[in-house]
C-alpha positions as a printed NumPy array, in Angstrom:
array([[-48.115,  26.782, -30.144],
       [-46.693,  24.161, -28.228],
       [-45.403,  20.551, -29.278],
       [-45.656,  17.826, -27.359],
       [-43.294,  14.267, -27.144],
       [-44.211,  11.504, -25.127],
       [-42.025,   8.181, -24.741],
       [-38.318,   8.618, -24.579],
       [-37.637,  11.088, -27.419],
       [-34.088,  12.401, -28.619],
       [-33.848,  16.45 , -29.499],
       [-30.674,  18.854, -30.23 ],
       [-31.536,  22.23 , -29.537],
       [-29.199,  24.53 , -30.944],
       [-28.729,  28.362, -31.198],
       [-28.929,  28.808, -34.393],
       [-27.92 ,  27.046, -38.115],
       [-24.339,  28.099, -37.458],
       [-23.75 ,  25.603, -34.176],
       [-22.182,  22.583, -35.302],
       [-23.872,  19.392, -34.23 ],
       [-21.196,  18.296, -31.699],
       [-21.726,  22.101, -29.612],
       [-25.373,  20.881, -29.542],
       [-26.863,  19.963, -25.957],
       [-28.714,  16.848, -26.208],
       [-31.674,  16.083, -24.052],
       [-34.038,  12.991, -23.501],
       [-36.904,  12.294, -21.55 ],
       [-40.529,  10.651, -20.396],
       [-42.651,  14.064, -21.654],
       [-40.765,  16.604, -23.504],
       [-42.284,  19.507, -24.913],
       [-41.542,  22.927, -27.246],
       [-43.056,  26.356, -25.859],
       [-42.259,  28.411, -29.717],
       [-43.232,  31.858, -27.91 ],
       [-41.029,  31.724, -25.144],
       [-38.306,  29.704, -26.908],
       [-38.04 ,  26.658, -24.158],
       [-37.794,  23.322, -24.193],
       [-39.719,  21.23 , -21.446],
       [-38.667,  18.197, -20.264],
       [-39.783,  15.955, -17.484],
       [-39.789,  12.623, -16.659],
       [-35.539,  10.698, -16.205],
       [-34.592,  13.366, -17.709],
       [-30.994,  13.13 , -19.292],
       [-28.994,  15.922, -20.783],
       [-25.867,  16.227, -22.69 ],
       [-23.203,  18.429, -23.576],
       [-19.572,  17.051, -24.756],
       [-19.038,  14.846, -22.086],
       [-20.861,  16.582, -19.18 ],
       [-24.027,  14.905, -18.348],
       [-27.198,  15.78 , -16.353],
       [-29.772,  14.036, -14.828],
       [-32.632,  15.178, -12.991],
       [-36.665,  14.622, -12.438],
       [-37.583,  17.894, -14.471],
       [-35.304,  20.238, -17.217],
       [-36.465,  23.154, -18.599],
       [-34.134,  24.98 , -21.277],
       [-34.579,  28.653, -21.867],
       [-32.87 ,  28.729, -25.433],
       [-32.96 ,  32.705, -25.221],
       [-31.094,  32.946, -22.533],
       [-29.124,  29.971, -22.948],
       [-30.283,  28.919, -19.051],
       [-30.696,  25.452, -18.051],
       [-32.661,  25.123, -14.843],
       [-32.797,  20.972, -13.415],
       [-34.8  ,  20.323, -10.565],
       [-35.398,  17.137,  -8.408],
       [-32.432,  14.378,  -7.996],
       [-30.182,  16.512,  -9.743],
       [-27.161,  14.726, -10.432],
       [-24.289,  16.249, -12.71 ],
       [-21.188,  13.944, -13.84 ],
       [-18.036,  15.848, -15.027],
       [-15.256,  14.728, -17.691],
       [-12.293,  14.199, -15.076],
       [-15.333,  11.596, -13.54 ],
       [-16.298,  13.63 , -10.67 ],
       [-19.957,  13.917,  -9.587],
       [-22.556,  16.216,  -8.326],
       [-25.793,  15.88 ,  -6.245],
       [-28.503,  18.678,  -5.587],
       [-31.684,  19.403,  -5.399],
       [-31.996,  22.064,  -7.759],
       [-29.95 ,  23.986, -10.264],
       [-29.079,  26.628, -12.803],
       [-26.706,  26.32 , -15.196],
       [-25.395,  27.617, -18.719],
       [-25.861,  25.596, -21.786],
       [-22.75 ,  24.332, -21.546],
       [-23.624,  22.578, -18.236],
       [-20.657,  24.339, -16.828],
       [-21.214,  27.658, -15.101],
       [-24.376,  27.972, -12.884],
       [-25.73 ,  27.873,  -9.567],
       [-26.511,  24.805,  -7.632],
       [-28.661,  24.241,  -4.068],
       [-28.708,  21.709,  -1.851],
       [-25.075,  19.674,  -3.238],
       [-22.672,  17.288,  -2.49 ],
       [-20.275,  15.948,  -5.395],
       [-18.225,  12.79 ,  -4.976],
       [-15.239,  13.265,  -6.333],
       [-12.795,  11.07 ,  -8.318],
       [-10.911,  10.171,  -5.177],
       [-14.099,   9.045,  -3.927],
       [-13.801,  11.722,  -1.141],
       [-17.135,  13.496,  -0.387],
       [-17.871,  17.588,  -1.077],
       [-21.5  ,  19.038,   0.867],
       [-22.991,  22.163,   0.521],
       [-25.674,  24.75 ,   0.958],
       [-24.906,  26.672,  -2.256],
       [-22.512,  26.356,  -4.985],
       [-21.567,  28.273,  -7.978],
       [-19.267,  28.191, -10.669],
       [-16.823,  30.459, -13.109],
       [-15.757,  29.355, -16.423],
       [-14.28 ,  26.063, -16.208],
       [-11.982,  26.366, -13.356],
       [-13.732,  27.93 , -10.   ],
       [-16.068,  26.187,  -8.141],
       [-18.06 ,  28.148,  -4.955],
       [-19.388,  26.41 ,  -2.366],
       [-21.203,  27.983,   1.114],
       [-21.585,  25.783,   4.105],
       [-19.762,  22.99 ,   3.11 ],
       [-18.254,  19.628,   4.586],
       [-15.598,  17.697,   2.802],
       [-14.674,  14.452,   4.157],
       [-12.213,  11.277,   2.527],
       [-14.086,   8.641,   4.844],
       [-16.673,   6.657,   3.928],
       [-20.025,   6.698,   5.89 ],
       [-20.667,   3.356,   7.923],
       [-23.734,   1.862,   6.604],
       [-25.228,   1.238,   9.958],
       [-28.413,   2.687,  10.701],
       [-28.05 ,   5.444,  12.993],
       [-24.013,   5.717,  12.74 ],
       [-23.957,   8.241,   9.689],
       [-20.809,  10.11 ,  11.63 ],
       [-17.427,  10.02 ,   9.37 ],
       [-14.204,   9.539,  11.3  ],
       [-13.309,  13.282,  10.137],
       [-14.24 ,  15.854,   8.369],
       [-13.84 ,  19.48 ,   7.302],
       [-16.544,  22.31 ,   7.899],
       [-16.195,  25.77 ,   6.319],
       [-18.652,  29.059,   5.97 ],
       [-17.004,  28.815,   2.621],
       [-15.208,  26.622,  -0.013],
       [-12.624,  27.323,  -2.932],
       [-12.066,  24.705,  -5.747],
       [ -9.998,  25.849,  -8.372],
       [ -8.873,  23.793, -10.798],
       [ -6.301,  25.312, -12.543],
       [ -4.343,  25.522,  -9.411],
       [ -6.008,  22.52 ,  -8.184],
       [ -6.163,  23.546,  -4.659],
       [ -9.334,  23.579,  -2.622],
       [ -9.586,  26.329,   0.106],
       [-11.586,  26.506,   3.068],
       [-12.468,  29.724,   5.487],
       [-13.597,  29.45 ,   8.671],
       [-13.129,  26.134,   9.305],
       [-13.504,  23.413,  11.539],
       [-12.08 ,  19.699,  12.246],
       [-14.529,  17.271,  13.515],
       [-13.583,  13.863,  14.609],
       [-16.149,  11.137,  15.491],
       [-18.533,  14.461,  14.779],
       [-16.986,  16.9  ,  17.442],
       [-15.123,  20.027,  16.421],
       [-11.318,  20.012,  17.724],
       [-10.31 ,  22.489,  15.929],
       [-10.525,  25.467,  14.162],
       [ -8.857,  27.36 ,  11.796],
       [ -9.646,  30.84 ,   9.535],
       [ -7.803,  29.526,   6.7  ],
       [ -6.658,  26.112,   5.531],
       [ -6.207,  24.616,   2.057],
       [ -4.847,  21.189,   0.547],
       [ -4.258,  19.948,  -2.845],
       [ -7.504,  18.944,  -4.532],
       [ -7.75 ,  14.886,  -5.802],
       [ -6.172,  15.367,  -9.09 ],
       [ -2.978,  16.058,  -7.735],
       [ -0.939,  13.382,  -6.947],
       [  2.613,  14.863,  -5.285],
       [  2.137,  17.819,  -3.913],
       [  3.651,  19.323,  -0.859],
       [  1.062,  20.042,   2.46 ],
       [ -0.699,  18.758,   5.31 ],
       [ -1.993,  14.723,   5.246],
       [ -4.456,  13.681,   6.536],
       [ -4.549,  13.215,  10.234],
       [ -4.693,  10.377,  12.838],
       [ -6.859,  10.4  ,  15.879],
       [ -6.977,   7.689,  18.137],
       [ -6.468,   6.302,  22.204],
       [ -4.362,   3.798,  23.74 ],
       [ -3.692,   2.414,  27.441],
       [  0.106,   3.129,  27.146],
       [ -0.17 ,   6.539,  25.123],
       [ -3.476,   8.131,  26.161],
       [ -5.159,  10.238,  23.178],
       [ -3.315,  10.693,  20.389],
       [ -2.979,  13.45 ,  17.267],
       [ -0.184,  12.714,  14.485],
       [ -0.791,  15.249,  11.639],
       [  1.936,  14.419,   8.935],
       [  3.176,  16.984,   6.303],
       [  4.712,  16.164,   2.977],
       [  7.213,  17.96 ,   1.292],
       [  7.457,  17.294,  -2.469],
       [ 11.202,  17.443,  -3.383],
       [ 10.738,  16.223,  -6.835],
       [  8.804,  13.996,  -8.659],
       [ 11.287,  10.733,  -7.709],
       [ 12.095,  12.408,  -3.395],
       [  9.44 ,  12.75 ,  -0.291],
       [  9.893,  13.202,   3.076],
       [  6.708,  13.024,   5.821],
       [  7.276,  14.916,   9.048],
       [  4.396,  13.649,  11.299],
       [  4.847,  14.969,  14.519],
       [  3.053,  12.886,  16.913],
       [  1.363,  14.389,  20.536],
       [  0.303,  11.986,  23.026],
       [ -1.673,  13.184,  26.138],
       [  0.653,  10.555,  28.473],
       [  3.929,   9.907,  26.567],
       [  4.669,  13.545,  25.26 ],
       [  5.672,  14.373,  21.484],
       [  7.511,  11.921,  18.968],
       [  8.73 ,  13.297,  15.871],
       [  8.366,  10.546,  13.182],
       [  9.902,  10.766,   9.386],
       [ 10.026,   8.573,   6.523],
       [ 11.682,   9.677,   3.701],
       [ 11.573,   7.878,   0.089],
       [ 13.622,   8.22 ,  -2.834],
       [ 13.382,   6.313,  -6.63 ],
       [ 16.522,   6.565,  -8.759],
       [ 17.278,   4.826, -11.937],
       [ 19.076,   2.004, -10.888],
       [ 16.726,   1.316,  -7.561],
       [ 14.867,   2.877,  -4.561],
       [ 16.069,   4.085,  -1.095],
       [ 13.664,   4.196,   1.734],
       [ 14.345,   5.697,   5.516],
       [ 11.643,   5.369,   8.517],
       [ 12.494,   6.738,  12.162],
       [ 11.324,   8.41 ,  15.369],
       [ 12.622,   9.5  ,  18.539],
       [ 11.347,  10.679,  21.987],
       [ 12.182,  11.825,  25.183],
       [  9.708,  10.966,  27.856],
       [ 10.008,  10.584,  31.323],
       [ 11.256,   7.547,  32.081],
       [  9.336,   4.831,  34.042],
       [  9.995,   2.141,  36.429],
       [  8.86 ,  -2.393,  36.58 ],
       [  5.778,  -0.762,  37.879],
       [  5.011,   1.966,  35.561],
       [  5.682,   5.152,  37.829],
       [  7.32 ,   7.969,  36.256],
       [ 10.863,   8.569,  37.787],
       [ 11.315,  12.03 ,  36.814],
       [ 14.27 ,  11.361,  34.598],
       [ 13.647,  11.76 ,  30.88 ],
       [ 14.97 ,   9.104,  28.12 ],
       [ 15.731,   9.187,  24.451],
       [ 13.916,   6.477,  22.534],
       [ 13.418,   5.881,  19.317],
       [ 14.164,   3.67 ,  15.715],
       [ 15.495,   2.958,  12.73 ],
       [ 14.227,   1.868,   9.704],
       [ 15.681,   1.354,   6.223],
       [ 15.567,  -0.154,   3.072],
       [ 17.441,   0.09 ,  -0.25 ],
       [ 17.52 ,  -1.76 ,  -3.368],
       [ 19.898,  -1.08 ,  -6.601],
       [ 20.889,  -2.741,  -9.866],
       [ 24.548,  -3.246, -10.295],
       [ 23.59 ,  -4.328, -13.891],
       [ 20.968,  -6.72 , -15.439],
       [ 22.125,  -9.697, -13.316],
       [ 23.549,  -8.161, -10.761],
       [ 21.494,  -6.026,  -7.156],
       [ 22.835,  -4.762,  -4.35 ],
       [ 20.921,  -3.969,  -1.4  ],
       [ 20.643,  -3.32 ,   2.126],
       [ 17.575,  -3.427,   5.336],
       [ 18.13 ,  -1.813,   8.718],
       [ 16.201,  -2.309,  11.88 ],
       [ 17.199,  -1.028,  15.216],
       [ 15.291,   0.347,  18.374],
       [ 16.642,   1.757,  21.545],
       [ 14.776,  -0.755,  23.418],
       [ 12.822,  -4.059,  23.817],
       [  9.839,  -2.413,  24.346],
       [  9.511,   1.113,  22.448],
       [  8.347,  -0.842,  18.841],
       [  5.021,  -2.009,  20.525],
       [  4.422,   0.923,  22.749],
       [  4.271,   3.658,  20.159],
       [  2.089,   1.329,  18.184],
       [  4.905,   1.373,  15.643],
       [  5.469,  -2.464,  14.629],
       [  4.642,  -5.897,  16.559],
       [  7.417,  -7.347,  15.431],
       [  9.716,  -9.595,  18.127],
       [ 13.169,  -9.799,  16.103],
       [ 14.556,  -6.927,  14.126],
       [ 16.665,  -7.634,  11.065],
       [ 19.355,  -5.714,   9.552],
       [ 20.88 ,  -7.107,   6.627],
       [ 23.332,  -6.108,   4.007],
       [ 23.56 ,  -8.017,   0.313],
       [ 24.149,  -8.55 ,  -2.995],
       [ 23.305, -11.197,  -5.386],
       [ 23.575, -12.471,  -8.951],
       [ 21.59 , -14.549, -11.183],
       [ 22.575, -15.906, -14.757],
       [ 19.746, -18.365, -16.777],
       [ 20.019, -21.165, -13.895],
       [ 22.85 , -19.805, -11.901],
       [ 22.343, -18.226,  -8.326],
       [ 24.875, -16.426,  -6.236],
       [ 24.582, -14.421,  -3.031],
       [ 25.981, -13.339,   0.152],
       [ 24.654, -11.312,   2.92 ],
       [ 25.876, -10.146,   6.132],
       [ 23.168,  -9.992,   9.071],
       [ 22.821,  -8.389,  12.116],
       [ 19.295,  -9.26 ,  14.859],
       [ 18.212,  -7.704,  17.661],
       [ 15.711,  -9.612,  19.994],
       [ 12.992,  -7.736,  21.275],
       [ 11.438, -10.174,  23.664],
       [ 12.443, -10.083,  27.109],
       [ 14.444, -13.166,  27.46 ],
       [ 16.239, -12.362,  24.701],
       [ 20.289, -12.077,  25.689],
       [ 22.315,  -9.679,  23.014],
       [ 25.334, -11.434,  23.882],
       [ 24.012, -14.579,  22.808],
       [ 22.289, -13.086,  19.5  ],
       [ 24.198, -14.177,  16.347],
       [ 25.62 , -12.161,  14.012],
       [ 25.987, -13.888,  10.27 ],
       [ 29.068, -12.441,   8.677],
       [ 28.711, -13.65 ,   6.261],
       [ 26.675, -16.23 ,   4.838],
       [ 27.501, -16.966,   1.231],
       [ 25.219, -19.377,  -1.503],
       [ 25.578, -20.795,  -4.974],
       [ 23.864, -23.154,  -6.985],
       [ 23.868, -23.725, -10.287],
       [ 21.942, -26.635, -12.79 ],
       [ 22.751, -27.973, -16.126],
       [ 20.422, -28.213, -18.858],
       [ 19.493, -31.606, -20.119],
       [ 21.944, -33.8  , -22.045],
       [ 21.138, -36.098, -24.723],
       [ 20.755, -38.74 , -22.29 ],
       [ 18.006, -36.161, -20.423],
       [ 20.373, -36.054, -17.473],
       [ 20.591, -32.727, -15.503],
       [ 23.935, -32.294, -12.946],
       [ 23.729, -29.542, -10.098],
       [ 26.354, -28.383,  -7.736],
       [ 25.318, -25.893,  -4.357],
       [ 27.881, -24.446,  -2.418],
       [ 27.129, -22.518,   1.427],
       [ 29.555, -20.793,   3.571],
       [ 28.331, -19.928,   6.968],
       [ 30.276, -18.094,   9.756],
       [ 27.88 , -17.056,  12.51 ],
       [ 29.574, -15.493,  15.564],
       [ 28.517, -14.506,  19.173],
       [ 29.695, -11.185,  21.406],
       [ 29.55 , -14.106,  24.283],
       [ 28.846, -17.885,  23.801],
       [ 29.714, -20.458,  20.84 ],
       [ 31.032, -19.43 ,  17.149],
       [ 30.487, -21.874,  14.345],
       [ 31.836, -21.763,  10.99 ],
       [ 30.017, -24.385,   8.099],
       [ 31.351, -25.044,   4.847],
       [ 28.781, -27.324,   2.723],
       [ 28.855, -28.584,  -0.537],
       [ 26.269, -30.626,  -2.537],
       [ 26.5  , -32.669,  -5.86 ],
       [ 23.531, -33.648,  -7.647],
       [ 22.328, -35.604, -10.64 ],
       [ 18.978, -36.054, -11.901],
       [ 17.3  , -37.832, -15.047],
       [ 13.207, -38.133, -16.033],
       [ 11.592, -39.326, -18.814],
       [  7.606, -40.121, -19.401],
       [  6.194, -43.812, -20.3  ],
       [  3.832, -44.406, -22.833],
       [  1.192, -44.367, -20.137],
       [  1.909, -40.902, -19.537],
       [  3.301, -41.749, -16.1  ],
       [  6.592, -39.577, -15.373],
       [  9.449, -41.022, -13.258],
       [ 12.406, -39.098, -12.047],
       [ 15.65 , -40.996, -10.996],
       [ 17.487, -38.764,  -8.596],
       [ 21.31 , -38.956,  -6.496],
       [ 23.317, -36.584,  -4.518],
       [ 25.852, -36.173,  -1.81 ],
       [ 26.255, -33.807,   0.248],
       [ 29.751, -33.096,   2.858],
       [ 29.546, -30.561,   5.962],
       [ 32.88 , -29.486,   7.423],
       [ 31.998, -27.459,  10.895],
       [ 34.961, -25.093,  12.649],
       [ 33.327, -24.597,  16.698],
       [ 34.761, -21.78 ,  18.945],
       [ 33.784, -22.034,  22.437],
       [ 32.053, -24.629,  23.239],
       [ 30.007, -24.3  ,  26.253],
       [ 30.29 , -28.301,  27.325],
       [ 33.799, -28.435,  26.38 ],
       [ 35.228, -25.928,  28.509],
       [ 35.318, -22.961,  25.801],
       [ 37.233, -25.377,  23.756],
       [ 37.757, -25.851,  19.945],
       [ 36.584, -28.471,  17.655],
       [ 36.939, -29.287,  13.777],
       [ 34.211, -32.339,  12.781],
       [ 32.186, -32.871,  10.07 ],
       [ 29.73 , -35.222,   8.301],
       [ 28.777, -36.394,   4.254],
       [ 25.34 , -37.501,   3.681],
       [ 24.566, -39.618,   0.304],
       [ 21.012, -39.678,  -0.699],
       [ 19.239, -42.07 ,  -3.61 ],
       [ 15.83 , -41.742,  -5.269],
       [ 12.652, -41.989,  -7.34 ],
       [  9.901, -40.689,  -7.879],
       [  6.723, -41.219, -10.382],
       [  4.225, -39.148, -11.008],
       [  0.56 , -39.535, -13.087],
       [ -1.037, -36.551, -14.07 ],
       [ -4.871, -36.659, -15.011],
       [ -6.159, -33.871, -16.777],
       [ -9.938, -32.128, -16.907],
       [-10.314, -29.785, -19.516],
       [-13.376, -27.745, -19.913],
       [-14.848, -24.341, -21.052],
       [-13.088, -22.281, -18.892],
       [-10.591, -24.472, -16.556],
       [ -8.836, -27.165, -16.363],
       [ -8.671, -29.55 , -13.684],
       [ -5.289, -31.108, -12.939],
       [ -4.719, -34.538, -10.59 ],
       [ -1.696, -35.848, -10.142],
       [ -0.925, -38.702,  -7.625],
       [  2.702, -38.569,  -6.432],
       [  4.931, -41.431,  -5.021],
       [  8.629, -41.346,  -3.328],
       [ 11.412, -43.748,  -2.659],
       [ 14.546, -42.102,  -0.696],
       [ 17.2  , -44.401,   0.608],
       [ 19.616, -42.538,   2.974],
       [ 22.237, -42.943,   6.155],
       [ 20.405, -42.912,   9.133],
       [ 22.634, -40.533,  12.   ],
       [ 26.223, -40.033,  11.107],
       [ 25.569, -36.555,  12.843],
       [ 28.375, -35.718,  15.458],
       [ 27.567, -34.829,  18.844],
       [ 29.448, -31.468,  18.198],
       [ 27.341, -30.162,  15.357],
       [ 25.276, -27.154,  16.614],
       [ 21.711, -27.094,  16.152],
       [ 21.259, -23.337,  15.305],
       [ 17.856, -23.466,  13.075],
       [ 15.571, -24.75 ,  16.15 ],
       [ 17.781, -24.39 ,  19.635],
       [ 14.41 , -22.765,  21.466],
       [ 10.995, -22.415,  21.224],
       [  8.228, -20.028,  22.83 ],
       [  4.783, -19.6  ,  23.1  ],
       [  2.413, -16.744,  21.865]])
């Protein structure tokens, strides 16, 4: 005798009175139906089963209760706890949706990274067997008639375990842009629920005028949870091999990070022709940042190349200026202190290093009251500046600024601010070009008056609100008082892109 559902209709089957309801699996459907003789539920139609927090989904589910065998057919799609999911045609599983056979898969898993195969089956809780599969990270371009990833993996066969949580691959090949470059009878990696683990990254293909084709295939080492290093040895089919590193370390009181490369190619001359004598080229990157205490960080950025032009060949930064700089500063409710020491190196080619600066140092304070009874607010800055030259003009700039400022708000709502300070440069020149290489002590004070009123309008409503606020200003100020001898170093030159 067999009972028929129609509509979507909710049944536990269980294996006997002593399953508890929560080891149940729980299936609905279109058309579900009860075969008593053979012990098996039917069900067809959106069919969606449910055991724990495994799901299934497919067009038709029959359930063998005998032999505990769930077989799905049609749009199979099977979602796992950790949130990866499955895709196949057809398959048989256990009532626990867990160990089975599948045809015809692919899974995306919770990286978002794609899994293929022909077959798959699946031990217990942890293994996972797949035949004829292809596992790419990329994402398929939505074009019609591009389906190609970037990269991807083939293998005769595929290993997920999850215990270890390592997926391993025999007999397999690398395809990029959907041709095999290589091949390999073993490889493995670390599966998506890892995150540190020591092995191969992913690889970079790619051309370019100055390097030809290219092939960097980083490896990480996992030190310890807090320390990394990436080894990504670079070949290029017309520069040769760069070895490039970046190391990173996290520490309790701050970070420490360390990028370089170097190279030896045959060097080339204005017009591009090898010479036959090799180079060493190269950089520098690094960066560091530590707490001296909870107002107080220390920290440091380095940035050197061998040469102008090595940065934007090797595709490694288009930057025209490199900056090294070395600092500390402190900061105390409204109270700012800092100095730094810099270092540049020009990367354009007009750039002369004997005219590059060198800051060492330049030093800043500034500091604001809060309000007095009156509403008035005093402020003091302070800047020392002592920028030297291998060749060409040294200045030295000691600056000091007093301020005061007081606001209050009408009755209207309008808000004025009455505002005065004075500032006083005092300049020591070394070498002036115009005076002969001479010497030269000069300096200048500006005093500076104000107001200013503002009206804000306000818009509230549901969700936002809309703020408009007009905003006048009256300075009076000198007009020149600037020496002659004061150098302009904020905006001597200018180029074009």
């Amino acid at each position: 005798m067999a009972l028929v559902l129609h509509l979507s209709v909710t049944v536990y089957a269980a294996h006997g009175q002593s399953i508890q309801k929560e080891e149940a699996i729980l299936f609905q459907a279109d058309n579900l139906s009860y075969d008593q003789t053979a012990d098996t539920i039917f069900a067809d139609g959106n069919v969606e089963a449910a055991y724990g927090k495994r799901l299934l989904f497919a067009d038709r589910v029959v359930y063998n209760q005998t032999t505990k065998i769930v077989t799905a057919s049609g749009n199979v799609v099977l979602t796992e706890p950790d949130g990866t999911t499955l895709f196949a045609q057809y398959a048989q599983l256990a009532d626990d949706l867990r160990d089975g056979v599948i045809k015809g898969i692919g899974m995306r898993l919770a990286d978002n990274s794609a899994l293929a195969a022909k077959y798959a089956s699946r031990t217990g809780d942890n293994l996972t067997q797949l035949d004829r599969a292809v596992y790419s990270p990329c994402e398929v371009c939505p074009e019609k008639g591009n389906r190609t990833p970037i990269w991807q993996l083939r293998a005769k066969s595929v290993t997920h375990d999850k215990e270890k949580k390592n997926i391993v691959y025999h007999n397999a090949f690398l395809d990029a842009f959907g041709v095999p470059v290589f091949y390999t009878p073993y490889f493995s990696h670390a599966d998506p629920s890892v995150k540190r683990k020591s092995g191969i990254l992913s690889p970079n293909i790619g051309t370019s005028s100055d390097l030809g084709r290219t092939l960097e295939v980083p490896y990480f080492w996992n030190l310890s949870p807090s320390r990394g290093v990436v080894v990504s040895p670079l070949y290029t089919s017309r520069e040769g091999m760069v070895l490039k590193t970046l190391y990173e370390e996290r520490t309790q009181r701050g970070r420490f990070e360390f990028e370089g490369s170097i190279t030896r190619p045959i060097e080339r001359d204005f017009n591009g022709n090898r010479t036959g004598d090799r180079e060493i080229r190269g950089h520098i990157f690094s960066r560091g940042r530590y707490a001296l205490g909870p107002n107080d960080i220390w920290g440091f950025d380095i940035e050197r190349s061998t040469d102008d032009t090595y940065l934007s060949r090797y595709n490694i930064t288009d930057k025209d200026t490199l900056t090294s700089r070395l600092f500390t500063e402190h900061q105390s409710g409204r109270d700012f202190g800092s100095v730094d020491f810099l270092l540049f190196q020009g990367l354009n080619q007009d750039d002369d290093p004997g005219l590059t600066p060198m800051i060492l140092p330049l030093m800043h304070f500034s500091g604001k009251t809060n309000p007095d009874s009156s509403g008035s607010r005093f402020s003091l800055e302070a800047d020392a500046l002592a920028l030297r030259r291998r060749s060409g003009q040294d200045s030295h700039r000691l600056s000091l600024t007093g301020g005061w400022q007081r606001g209050y708000v009408s009755s209207f709502g309008e808000v004025y601010s009455l505002f005065a300070d004075i500032r006083g440069d005092a300049y020591y020149i070394d070498d002036i070009p115009s005076r002969r290489n001479s010497d030269d002590l000069t300096g200048r004070i500006l005093p500076r008056a104000g107001v200013e009123w503002r009206l804000p309008l306000t818009n509230p409503e549901a969700s936002v609100t809309q703020i408009i606020e007009p905003i006048a200003q009256v300075i009076v100020s000198p007009y020149g008082g600037n020496p002659e001898d004061i150098p302009n170093e904020d905006s001597g030159s200018f180029e074009f892109d």
